[in-house]
N, C-alpha and C positions, 0 to 999 in steps of 0.2 A: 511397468511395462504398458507402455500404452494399448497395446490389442486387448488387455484384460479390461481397461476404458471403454472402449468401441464393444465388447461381450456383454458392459454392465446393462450399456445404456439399450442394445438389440433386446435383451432378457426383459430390462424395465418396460419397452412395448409392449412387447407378447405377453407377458403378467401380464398388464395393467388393462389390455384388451380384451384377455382372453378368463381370465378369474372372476371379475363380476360378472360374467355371465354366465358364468359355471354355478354360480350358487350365491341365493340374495345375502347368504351369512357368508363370503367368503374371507374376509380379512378373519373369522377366528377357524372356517371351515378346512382352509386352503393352506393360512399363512400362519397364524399360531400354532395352528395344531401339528405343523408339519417341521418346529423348524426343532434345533436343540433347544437344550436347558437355556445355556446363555444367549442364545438370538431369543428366544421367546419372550424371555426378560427385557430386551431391548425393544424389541417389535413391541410390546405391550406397555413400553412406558413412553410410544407414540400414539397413544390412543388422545384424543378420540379422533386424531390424525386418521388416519388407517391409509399410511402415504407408504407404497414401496419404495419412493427413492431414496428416502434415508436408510433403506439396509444396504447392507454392504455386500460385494459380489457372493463372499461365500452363502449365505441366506438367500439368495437369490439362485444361486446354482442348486441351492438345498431343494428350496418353493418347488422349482421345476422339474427337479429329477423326481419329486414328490410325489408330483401331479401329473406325470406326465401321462399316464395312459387319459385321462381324460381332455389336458391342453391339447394331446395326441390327434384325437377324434374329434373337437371341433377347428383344429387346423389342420390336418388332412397331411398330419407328418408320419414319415415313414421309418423302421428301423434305424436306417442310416442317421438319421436328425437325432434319436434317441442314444444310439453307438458317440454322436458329436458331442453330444450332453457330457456322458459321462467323460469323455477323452479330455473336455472343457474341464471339469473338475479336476481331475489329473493334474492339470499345467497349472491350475489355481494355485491348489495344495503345494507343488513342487514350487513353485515361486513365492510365494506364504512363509515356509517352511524350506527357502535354502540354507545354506551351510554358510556361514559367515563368511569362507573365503568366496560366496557367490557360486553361481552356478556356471558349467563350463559352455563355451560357445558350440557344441556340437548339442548341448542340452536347449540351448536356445535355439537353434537353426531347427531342431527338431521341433521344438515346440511351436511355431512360427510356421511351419513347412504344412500345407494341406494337402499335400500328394499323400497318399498310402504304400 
């Protein structure tokens, strides 16, 4: 699905902007310390990298739901941005994790649709 492309790479800004300035140890403050077992595993055998674009959306939807009250406060985002977060992980997980026969198109147009 391509809008899960366009979410990785928006996420990969705002990380990549906003975490080394959050803390000079952020690659283990931020992003190891926060992801699971198997991302942390993966994130740590990019070292001495400490590159976000090699994780993959869900570690990255991880990082930020993480961090969020402090990526929060120095971008000046509001409830609603946090409510989009998690709604973002939602459609991850659901498309991650559909049903071999696929998922159905009222499940797409939902997840696609930014009206409330």
């Amino acid at each position: 699905m391509e809008i899960l492309g366009l979410l990785k790479q928006q996420l990969l800004k705002l990380l990549s902007a906003t975490l080394p300035a959050l803390d000079s140890d952020w690659w283990k403050s931020l992003v190891l310390d926060k992801l699971t077992y198997q991302q942390k595993t993966f994130a740590a055998s990019l070292l001495p990298s400490h590159t976000l674009e090699r994780l993959d959306l869900a570690a990255l939807l991880r990082i930020a739901n993480q961090n969020w009250y402090e990526i929060a406060n120095q971008g000046g985002f509001n409830r609603d941005a946090r409510n989009w977060l998690k709604e973002a992980q939602t459609i991850r997980n659901r498309w991650a994790h559909a049903p071999a026969e696929g998922l159905g198109n009222d499940v797409r147009h939902r997840d696609v649709d930014d009206d409330d």
